[in-house]
N, C-alpha and C positions, 0 to 999 in steps of 0.2 A: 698754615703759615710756618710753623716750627720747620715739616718737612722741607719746606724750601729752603730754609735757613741753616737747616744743617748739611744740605747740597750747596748752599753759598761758601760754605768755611771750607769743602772739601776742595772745589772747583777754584778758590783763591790760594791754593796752593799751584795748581799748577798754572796761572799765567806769570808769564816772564819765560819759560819751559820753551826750548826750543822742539817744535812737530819733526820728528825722521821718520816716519811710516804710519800709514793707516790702512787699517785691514778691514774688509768687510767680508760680513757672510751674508750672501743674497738670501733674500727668500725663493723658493720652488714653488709653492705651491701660489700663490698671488699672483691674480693675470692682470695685467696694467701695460696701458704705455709708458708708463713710468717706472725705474728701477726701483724696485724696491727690496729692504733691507731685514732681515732679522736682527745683528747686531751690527753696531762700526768701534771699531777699535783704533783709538788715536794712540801714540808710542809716543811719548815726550822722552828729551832727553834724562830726566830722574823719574818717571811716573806714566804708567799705562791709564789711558781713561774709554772704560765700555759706556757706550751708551746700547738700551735696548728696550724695547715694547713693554710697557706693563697692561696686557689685552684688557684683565679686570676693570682698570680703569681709562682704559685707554691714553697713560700716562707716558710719562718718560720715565724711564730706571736710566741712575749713571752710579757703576764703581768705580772708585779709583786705586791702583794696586802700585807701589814701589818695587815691583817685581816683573824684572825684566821676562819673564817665562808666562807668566799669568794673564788667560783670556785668550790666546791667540791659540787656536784648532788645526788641523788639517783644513778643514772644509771651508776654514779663512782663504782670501785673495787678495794679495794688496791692491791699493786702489791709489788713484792719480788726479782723485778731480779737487784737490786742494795744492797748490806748490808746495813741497818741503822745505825745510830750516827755514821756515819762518818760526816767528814767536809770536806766541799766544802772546794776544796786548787785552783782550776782556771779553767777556760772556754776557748775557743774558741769559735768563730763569723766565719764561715769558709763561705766563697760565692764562686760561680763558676764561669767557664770562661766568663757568659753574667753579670756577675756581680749583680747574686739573691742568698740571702741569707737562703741558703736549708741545710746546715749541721750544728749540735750545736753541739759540741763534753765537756763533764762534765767531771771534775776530780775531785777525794773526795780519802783524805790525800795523795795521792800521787801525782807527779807533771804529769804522764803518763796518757792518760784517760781512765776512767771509763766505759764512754755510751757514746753511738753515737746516735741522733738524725735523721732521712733524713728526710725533705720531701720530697714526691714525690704525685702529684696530690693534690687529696682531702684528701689525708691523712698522716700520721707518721710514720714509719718505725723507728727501733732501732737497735742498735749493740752492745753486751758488747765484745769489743776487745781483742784479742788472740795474742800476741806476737811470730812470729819463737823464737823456743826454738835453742838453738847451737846444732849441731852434730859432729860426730866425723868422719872424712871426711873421717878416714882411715878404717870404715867398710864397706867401697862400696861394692857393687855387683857388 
């Protein structure tokens, strides 16, 4: 519980922070129909935040750096599947039933989220979330 609490003090630094760029480094070596991620790197306007794999435990690591230069590679690629200048409005710390910390779930301006985070193994998995729409019960088939 401490470790999550002192990922909460870092990560309430940066909502209000407006998102200009996120970079990812894919992984190579992981065959999936699903993209998946070695690191993603969000760029707020005062503060860089890594998130990335922790394999041992199949956790989540997140740094966070005031350092416009830090975390961003060559072998980075920016990425597009969140819109820009929005602003971080809250996060969730989500852990599972053994009590490791494998889901980051992001919100930007709205209080619903954004992206989803997983890890799983050595790598990152994402989600941009889809809400049931309503229907109207009375066109059943």
């Amino acid at each position: 519980m401490l470790k999550i609490e002192l990922k909460k003090n870092l990560l309430d630094t940066l909502v209000g922070q407006q998102l200009r760029k996120i970079f990812i480094k894919p992984n190579q070596e992981f065959t999936s129909e699903n993209m998946v991620f070695d690191e993603i790197v969000f760029c707020f306007s005062e503060s860089r935040m890594k998130v990335y794999p922790l394999p041992e435990t199949d956790e989540i690591g997140v740094k966070i750096s005031s350092s416009s230069l830090e975390f961003i590679h060559a072998s980075y690629e920016e990425s597009y599947f969140v819109e820009k200048d929005k602003y971080l409005n809250t996060f969730w710390l989500c852990t599972n039933g053994q009590g490791y910390f494998d889901l980051f779930i992001l919100s930007f301006d709205y209080l619903h989220p954004s992206i989803m985070i997983l890890s799983e193994g050595t790598v990152l998995k994402l989600c941009i979330p889809k809400f049931i729409e309503k229907y109207d019960s009375s066109n059943k088939k």
